[in-house]
mmCIF file of the N, C-alpha and C atoms, coordinates in Angstrom:
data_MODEL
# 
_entry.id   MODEL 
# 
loop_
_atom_site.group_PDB 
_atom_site.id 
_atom_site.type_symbol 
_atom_site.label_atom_id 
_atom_site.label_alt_id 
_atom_site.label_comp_id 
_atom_site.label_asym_id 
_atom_site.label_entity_id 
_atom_site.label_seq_id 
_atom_site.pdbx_PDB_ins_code 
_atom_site.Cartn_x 
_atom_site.Cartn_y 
_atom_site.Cartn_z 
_atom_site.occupancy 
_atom_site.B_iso_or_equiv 
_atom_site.pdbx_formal_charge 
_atom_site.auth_seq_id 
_atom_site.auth_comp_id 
_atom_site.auth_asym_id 
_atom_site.auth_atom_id 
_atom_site.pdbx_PDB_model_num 
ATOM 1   N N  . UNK A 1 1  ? 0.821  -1.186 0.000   1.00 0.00 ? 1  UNK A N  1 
ATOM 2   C CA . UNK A 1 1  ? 0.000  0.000  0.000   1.00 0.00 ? 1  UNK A CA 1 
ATOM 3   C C  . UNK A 1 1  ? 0.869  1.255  0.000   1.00 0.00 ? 1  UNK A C  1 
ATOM 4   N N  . UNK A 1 2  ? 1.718  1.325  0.908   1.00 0.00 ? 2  UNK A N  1 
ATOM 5   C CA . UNK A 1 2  ? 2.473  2.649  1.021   1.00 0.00 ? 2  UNK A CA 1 
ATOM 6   C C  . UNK A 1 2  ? 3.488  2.577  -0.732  1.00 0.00 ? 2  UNK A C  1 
ATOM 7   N N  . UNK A 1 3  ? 4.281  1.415  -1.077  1.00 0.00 ? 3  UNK A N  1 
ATOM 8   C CA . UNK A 1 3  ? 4.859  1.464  -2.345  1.00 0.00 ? 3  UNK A CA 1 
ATOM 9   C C  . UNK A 1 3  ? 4.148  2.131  -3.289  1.00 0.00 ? 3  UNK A C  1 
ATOM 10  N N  . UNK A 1 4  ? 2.573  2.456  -3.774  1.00 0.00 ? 4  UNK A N  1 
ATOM 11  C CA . UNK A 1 4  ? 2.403  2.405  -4.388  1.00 0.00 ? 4  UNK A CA 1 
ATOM 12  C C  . UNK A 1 4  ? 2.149  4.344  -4.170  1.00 0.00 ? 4  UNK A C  1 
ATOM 13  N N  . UNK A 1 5  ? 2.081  4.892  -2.852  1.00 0.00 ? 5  UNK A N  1 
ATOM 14  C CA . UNK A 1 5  ? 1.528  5.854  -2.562  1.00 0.00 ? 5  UNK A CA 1 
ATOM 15  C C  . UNK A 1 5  ? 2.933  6.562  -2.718  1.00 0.00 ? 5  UNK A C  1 
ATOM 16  N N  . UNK A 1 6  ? 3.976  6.034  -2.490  1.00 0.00 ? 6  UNK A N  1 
ATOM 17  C CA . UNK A 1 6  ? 5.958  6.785  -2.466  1.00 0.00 ? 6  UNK A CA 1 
ATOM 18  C C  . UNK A 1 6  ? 6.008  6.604  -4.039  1.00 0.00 ? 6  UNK A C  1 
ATOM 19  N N  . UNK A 1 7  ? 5.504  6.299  -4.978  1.00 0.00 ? 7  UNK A N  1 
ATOM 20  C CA . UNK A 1 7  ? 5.548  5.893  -6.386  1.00 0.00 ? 7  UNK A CA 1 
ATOM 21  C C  . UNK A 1 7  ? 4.755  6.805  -7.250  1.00 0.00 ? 7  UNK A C  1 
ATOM 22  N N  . UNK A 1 8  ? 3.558  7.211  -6.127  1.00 0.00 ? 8  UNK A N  1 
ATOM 23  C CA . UNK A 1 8  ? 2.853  8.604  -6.694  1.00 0.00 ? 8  UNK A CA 1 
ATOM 24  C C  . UNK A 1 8  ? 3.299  9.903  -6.195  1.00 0.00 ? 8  UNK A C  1 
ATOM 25  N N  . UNK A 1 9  ? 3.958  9.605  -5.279  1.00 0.00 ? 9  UNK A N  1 
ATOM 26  C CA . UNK A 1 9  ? 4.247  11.348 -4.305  1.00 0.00 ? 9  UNK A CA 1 
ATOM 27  C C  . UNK A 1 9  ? 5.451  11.607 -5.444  1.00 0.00 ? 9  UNK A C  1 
ATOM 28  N N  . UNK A 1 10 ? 6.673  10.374 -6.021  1.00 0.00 ? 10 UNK A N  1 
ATOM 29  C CA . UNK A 1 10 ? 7.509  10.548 -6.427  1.00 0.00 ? 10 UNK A CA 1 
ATOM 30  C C  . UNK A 1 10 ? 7.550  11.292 -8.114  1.00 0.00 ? 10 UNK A C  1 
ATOM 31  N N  . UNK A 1 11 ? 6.445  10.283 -8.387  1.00 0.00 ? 11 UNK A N  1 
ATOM 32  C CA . UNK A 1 11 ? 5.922  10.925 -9.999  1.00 0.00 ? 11 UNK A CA 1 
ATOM 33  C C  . UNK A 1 11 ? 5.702  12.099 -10.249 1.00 0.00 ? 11 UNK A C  1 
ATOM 34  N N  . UNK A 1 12 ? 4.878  12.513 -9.212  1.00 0.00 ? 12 UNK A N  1 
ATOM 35  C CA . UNK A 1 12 ? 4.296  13.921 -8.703  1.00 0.00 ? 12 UNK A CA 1 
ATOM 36  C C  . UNK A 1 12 ? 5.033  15.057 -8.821  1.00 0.00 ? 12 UNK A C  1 
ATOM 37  N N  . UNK A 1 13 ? 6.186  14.804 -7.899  1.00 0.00 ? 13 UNK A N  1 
ATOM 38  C CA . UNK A 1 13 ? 7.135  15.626 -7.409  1.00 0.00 ? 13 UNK A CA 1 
ATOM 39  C C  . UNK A 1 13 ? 7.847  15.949 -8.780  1.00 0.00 ? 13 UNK A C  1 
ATOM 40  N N  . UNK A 1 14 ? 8.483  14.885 -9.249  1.00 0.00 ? 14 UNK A N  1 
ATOM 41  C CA . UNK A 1 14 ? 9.181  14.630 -10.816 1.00 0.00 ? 14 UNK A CA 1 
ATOM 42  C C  . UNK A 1 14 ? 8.368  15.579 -11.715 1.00 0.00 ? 14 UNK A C  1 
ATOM 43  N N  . UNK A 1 15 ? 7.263  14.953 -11.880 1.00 0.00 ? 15 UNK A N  1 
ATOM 44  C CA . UNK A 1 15 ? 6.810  15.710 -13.040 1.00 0.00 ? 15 UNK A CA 1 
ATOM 45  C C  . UNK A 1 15 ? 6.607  17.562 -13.064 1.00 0.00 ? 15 UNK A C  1 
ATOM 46  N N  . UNK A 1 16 ? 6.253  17.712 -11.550 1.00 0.00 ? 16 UNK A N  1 
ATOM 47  C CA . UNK A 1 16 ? 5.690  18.763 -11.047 1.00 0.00 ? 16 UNK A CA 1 
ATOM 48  C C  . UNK A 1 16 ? 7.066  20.051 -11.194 1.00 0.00 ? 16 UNK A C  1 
ATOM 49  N N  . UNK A 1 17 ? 8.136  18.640 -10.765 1.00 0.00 ? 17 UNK A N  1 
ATOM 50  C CA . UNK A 1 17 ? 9.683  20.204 -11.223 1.00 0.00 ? 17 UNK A CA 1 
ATOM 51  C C  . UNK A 1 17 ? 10.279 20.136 -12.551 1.00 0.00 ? 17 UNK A C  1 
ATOM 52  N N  . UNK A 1 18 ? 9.612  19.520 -13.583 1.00 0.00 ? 18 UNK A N  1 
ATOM 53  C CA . UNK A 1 18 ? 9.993  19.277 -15.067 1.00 0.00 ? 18 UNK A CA 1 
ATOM 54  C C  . UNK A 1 18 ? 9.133  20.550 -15.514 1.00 0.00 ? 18 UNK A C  1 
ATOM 55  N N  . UNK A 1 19 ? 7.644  20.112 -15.229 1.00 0.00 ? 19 UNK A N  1 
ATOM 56  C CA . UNK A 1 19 ? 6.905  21.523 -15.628 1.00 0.00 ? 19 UNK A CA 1 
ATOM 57  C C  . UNK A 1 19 ? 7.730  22.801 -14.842 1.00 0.00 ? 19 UNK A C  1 
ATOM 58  N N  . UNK A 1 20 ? 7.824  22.933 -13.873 1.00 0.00 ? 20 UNK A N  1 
ATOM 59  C CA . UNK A 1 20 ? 8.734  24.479 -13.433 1.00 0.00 ? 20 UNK A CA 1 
ATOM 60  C C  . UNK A 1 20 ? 9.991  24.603 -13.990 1.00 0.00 ? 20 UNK A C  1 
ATOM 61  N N  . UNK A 1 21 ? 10.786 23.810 -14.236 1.00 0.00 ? 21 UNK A N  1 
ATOM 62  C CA . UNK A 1 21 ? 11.797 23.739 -14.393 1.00 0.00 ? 21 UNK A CA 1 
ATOM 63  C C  . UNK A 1 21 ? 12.278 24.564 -15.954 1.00 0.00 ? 21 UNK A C  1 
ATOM 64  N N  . UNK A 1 22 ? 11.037 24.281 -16.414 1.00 0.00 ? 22 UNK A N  1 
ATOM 65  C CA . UNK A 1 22 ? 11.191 23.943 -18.014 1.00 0.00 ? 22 UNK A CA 1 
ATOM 66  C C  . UNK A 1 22 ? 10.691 25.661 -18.270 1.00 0.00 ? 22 UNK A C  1 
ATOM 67  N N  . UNK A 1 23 ? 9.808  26.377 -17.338 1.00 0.00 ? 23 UNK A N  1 
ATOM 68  C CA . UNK A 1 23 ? 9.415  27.532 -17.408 1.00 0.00 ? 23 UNK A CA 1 
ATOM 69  C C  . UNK A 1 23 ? 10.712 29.021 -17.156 1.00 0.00 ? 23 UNK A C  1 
ATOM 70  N N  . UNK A 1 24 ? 10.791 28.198 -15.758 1.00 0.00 ? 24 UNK A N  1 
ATOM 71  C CA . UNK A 1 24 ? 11.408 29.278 -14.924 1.00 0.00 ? 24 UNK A CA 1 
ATOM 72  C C  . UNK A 1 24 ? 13.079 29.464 -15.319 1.00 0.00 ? 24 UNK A C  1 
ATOM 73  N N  . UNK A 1 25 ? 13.437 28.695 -16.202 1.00 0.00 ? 25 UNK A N  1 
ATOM 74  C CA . UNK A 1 25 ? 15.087 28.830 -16.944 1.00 0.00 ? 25 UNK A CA 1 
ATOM 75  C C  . UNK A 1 25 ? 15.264 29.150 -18.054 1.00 0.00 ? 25 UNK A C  1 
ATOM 76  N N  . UNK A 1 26 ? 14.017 29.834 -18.297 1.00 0.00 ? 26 UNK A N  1 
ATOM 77  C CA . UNK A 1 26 ? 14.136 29.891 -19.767 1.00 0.00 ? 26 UNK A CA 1 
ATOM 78  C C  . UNK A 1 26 ? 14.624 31.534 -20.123 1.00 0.00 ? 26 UNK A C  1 
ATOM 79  N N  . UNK A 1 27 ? 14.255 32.341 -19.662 1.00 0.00 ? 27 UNK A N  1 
ATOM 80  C CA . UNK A 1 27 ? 15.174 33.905 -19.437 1.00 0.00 ? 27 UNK A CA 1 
ATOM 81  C C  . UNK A 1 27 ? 15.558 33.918 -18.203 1.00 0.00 ? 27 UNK A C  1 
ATOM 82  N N  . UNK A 1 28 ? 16.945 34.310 -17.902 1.00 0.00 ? 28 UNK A N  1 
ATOM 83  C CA . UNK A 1 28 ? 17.429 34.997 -16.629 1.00 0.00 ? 28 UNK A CA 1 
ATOM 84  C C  . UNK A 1 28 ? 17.685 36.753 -16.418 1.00 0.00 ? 28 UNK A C  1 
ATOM 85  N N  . UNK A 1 29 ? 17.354 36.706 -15.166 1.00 0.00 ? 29 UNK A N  1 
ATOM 86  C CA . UNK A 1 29 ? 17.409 38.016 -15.429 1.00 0.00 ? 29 UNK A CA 1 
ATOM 87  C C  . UNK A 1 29 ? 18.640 39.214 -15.517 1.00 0.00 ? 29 UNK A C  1 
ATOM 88  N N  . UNK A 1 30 ? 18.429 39.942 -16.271 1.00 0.00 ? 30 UNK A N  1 
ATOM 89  C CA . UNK A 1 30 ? 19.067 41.263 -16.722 1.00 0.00 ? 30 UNK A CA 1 
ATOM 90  C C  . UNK A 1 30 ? 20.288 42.104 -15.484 1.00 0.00 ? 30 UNK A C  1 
ATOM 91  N N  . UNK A 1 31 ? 21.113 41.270 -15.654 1.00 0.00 ? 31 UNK A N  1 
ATOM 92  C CA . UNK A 1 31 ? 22.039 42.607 -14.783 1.00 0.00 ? 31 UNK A CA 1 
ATOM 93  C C  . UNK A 1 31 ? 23.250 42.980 -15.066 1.00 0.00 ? 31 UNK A C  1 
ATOM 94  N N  . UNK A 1 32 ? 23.399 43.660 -16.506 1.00 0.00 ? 32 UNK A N  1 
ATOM 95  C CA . UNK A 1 32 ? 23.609 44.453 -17.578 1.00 0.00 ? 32 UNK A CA 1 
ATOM 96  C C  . UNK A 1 32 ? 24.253 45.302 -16.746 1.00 0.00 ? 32 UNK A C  1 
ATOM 97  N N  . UNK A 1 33 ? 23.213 46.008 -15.975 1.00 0.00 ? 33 UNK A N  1 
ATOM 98  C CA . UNK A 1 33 ? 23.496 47.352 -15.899 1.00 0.00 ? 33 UNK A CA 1 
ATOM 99  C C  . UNK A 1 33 ? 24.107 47.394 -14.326 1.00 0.00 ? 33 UNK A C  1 
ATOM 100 N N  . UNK A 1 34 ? 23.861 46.294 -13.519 1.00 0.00 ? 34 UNK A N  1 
ATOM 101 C CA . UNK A 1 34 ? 24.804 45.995 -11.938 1.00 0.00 ? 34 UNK A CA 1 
ATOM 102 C C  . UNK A 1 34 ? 26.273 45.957 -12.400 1.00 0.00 ? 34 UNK A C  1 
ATOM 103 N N  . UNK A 1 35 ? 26.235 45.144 -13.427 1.00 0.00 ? 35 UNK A N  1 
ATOM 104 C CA . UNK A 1 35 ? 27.859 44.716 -13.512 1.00 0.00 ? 35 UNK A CA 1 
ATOM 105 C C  . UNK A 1 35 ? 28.632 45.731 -14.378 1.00 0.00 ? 35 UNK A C  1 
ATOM 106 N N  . UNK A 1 36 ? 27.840 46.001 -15.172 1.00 0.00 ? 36 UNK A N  1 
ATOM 107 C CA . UNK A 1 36 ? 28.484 47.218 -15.906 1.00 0.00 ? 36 UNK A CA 1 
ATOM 108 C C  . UNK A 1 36 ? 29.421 48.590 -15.270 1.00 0.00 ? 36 UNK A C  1 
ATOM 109 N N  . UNK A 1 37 ? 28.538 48.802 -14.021 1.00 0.00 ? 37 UNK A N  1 
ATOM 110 C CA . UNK A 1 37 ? 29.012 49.727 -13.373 1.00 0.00 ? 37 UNK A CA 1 
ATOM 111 C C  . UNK A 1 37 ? 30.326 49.692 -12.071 1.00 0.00 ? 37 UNK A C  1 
ATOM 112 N N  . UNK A 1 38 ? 30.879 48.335 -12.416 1.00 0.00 ? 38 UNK A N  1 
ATOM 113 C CA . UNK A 1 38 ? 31.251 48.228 -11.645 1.00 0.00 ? 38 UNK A CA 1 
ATOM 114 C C  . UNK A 1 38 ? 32.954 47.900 -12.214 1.00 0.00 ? 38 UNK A C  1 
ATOM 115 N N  . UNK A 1 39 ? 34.406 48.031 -11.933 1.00 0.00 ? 39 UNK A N  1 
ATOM 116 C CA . UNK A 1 39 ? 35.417 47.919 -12.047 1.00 0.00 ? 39 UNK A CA 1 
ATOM 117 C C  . UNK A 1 39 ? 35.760 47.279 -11.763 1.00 0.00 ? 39 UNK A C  1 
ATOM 118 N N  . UNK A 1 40 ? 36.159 46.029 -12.480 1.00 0.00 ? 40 UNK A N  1 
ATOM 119 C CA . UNK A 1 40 ? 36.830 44.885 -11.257 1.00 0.00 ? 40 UNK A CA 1 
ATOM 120 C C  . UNK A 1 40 ? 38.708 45.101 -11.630 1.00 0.00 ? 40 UNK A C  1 
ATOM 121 N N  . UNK A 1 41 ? 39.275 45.934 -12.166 1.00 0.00 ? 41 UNK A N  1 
ATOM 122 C CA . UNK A 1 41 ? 40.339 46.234 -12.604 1.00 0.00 ? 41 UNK A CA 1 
ATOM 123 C C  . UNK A 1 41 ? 41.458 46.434 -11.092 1.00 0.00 ? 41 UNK A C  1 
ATOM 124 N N  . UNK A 1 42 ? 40.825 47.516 -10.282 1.00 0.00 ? 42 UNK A N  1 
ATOM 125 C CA . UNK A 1 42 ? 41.563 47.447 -9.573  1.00 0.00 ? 42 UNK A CA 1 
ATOM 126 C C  . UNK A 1 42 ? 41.825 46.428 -8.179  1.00 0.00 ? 42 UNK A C  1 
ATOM 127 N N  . UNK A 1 43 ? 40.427 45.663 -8.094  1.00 0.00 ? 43 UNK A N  1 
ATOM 128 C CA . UNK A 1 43 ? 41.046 44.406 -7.441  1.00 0.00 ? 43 UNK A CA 1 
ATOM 129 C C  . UNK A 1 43 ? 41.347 43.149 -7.744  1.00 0.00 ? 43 UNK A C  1 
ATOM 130 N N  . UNK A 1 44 ? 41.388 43.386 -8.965  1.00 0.00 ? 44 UNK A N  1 
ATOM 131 C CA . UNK A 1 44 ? 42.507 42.176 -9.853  1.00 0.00 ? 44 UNK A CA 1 
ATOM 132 C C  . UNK A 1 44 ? 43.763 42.593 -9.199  1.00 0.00 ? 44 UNK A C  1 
ATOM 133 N N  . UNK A 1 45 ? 44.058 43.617 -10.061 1.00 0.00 ? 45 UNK A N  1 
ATOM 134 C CA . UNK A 1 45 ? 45.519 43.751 -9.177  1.00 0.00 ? 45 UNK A CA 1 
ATOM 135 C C  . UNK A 1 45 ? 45.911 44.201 -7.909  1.00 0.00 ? 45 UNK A C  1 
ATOM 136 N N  . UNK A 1 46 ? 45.136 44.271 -6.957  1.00 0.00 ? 46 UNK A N  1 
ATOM 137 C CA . UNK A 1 46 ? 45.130 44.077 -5.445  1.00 0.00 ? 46 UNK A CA 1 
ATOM 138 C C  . UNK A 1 46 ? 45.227 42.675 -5.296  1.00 0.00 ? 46 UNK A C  1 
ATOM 139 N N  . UNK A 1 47 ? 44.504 41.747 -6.050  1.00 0.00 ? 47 UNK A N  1 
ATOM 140 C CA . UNK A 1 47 ? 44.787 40.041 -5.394  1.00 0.00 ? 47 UNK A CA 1 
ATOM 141 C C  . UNK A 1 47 ? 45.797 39.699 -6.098  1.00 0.00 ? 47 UNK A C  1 
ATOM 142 N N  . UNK A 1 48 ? 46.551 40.126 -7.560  1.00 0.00 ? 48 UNK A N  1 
ATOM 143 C CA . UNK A 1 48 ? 47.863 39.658 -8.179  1.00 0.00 ? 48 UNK A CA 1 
ATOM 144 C C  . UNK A 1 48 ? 48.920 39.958 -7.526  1.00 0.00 ? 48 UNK A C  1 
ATOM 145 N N  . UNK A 1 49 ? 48.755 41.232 -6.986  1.00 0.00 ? 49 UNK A N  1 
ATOM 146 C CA . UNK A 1 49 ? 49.911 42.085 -5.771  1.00 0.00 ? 49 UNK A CA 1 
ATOM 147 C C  . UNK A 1 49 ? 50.161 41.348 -4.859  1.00 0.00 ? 49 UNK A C  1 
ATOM 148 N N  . UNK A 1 50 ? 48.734 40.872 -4.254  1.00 0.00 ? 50 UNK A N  1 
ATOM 149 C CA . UNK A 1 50 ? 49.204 39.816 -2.695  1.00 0.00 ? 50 UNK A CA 1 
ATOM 150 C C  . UNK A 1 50 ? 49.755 38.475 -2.682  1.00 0.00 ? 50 UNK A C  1 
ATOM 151 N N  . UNK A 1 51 ? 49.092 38.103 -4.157  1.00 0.00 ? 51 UNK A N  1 
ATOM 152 C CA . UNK A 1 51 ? 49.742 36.443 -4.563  1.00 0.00 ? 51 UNK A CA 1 
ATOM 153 C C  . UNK A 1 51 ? 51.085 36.785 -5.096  1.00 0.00 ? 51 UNK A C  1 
ATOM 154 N N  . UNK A 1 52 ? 51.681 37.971 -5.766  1.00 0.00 ? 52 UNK A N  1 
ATOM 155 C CA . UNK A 1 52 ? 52.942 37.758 -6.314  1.00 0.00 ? 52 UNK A CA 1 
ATOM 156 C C  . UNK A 1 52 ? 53.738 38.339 -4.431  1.00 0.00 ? 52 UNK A C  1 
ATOM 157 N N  . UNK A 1 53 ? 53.244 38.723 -3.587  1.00 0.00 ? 53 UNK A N  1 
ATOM 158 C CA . UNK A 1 53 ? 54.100 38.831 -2.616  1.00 0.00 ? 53 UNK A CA 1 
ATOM 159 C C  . UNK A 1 53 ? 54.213 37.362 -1.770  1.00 0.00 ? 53 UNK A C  1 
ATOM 160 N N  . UNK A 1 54 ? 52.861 36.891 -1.843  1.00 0.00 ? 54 UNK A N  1 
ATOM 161 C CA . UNK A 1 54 ? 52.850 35.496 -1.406  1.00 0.00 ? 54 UNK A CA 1 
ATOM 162 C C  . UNK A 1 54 ? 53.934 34.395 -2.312  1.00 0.00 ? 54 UNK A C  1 
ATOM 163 N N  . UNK A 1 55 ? 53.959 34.872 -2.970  1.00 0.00 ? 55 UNK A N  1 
ATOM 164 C CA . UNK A 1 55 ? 54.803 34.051 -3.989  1.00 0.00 ? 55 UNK A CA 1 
ATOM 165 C C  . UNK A 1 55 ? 56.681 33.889 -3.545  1.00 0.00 ? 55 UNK A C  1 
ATOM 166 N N  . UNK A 1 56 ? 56.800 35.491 -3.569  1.00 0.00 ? 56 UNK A N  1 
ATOM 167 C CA . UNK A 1 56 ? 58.353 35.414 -3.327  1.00 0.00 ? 56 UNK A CA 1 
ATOM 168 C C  . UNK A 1 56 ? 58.401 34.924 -2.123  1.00 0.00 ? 56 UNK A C  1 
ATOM 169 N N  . UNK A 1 57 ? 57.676 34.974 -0.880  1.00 0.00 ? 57 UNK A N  1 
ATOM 170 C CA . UNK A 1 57 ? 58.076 34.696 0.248   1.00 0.00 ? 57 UNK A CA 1 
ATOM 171 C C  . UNK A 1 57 ? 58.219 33.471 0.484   1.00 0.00 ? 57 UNK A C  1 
ATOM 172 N N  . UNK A 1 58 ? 57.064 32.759 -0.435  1.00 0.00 ? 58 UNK A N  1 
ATOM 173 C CA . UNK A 1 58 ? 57.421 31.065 -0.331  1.00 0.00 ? 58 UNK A CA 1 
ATOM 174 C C  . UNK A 1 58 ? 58.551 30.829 -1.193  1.00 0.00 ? 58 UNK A C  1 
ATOM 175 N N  . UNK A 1 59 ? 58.888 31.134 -2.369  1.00 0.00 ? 59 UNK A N  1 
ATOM 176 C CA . UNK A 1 59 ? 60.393 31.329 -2.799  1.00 0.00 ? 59 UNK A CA 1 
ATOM 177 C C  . UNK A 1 59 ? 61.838 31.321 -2.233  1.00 0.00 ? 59 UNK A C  1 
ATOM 178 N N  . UNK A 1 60 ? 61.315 32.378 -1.243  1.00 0.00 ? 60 UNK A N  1 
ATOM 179 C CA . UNK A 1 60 ? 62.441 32.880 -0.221  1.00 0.00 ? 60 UNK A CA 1 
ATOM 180 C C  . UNK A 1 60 ? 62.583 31.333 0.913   1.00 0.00 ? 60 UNK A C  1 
ATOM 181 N N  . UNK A 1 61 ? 61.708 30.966 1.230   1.00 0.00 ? 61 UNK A N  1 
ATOM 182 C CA . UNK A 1 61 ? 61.655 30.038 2.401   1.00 0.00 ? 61 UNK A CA 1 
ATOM 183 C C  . UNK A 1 61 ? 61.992 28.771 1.598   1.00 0.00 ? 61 UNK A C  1 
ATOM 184 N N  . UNK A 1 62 ? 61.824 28.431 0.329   1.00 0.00 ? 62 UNK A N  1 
ATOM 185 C CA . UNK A 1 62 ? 62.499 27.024 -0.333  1.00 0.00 ? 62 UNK A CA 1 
ATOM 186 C C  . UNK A 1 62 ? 63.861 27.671 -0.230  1.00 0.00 ? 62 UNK A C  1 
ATOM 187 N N  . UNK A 1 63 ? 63.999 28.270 -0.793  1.00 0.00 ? 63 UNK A N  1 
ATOM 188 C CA . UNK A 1 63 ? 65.209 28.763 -0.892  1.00 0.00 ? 63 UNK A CA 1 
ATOM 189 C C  . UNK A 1 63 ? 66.433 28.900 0.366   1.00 0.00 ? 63 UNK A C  1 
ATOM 190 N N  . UNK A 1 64 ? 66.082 28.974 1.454   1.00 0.00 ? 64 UNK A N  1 
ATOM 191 C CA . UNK A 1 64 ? 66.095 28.999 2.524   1.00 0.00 ? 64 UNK A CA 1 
ATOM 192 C C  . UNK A 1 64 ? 66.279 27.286 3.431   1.00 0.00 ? 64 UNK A C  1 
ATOM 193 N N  . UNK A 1 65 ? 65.910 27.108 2.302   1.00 0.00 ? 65 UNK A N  1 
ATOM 194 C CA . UNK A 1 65 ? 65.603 25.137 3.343   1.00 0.00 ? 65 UNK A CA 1 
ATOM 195 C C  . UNK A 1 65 ? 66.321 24.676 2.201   1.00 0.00 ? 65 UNK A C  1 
ATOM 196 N N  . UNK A 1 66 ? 67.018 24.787 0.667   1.00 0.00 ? 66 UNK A N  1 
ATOM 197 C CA . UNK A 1 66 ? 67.717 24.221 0.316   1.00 0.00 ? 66 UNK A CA 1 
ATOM 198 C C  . UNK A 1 66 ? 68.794 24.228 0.962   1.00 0.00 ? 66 UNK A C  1 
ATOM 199 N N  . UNK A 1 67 ? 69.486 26.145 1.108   1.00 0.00 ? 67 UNK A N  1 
ATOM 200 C CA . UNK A 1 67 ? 70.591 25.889 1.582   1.00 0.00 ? 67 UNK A CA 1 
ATOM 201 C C  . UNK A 1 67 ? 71.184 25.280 2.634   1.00 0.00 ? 67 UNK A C  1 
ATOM 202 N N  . UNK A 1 68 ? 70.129 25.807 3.694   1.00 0.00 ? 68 UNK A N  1 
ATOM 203 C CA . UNK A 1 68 ? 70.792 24.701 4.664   1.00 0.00 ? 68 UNK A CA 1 
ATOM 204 C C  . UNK A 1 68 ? 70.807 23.162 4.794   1.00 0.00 ? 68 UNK A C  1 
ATOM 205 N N  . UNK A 1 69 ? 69.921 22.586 3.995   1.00 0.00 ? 69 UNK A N  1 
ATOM 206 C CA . UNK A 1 69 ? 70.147 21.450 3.677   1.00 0.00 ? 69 UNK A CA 1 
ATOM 207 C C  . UNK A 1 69 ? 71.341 20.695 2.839   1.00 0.00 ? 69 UNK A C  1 
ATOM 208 N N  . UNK A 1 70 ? 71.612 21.550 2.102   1.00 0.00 ? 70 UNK A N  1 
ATOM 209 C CA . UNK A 1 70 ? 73.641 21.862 1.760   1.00 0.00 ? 70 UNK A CA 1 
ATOM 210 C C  . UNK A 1 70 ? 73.999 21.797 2.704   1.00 0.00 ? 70 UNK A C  1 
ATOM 211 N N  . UNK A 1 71 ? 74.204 22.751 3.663   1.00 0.00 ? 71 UNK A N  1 
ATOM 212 C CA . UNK A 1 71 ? 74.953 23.229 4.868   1.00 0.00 ? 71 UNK A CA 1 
ATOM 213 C C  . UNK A 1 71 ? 74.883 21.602 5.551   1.00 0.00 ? 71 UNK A C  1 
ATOM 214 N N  . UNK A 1 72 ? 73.937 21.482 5.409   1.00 0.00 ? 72 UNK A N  1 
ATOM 215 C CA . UNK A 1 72 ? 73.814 20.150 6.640   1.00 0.00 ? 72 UNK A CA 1 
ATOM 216 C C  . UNK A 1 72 ? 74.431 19.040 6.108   1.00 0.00 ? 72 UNK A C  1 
ATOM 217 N N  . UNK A 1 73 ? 74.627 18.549 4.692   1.00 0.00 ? 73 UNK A N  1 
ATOM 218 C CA . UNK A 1 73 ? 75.006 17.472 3.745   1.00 0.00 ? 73 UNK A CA 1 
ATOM 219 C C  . UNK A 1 73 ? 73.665 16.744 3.729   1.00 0.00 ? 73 UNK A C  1 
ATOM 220 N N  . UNK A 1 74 ? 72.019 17.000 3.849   1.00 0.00 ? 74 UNK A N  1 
ATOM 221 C CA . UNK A 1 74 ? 71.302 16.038 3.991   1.00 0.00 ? 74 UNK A CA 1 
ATOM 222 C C  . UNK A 1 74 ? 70.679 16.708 2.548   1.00 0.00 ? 74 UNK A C  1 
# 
């Protein structure tokens, strides 16, 4: 009894977000004019600035653990 009632709730459900589904994706909306106004120029290079400083410092610290690993003979 219940199989047959989880077999209709399921159909239900299925079919019920195919019909919405099929409506509600069909235009998205317009924001043209949000993004337009907006610059993303200068925090590009605010996050390239922090990764190229992040960068040398991990540079610096290999660099740093080779030599003394020379130093050490290991």
């Amino acid at each position: 009894m219940f199989n047959n009632a989880k077999n209709f709730v399921k159909s239900s459900v299925l079919g019920g977000s195919a019909l919405i589904a099929s409506s509600s994706y069909a235009v998205g909306p317009d924001l043209s004019t949000l993004t337009a106004a907006i610059d993303f120029g200068t925090v590009t290079t605010a996050v390239l600035g922090a990764a190229a400083a992040l960068i040398v410092v991990y540079i610096a610290w290999k660099g740093a653990k080779m030599v003394i690993s020379a130093v050490r003979g290991g």
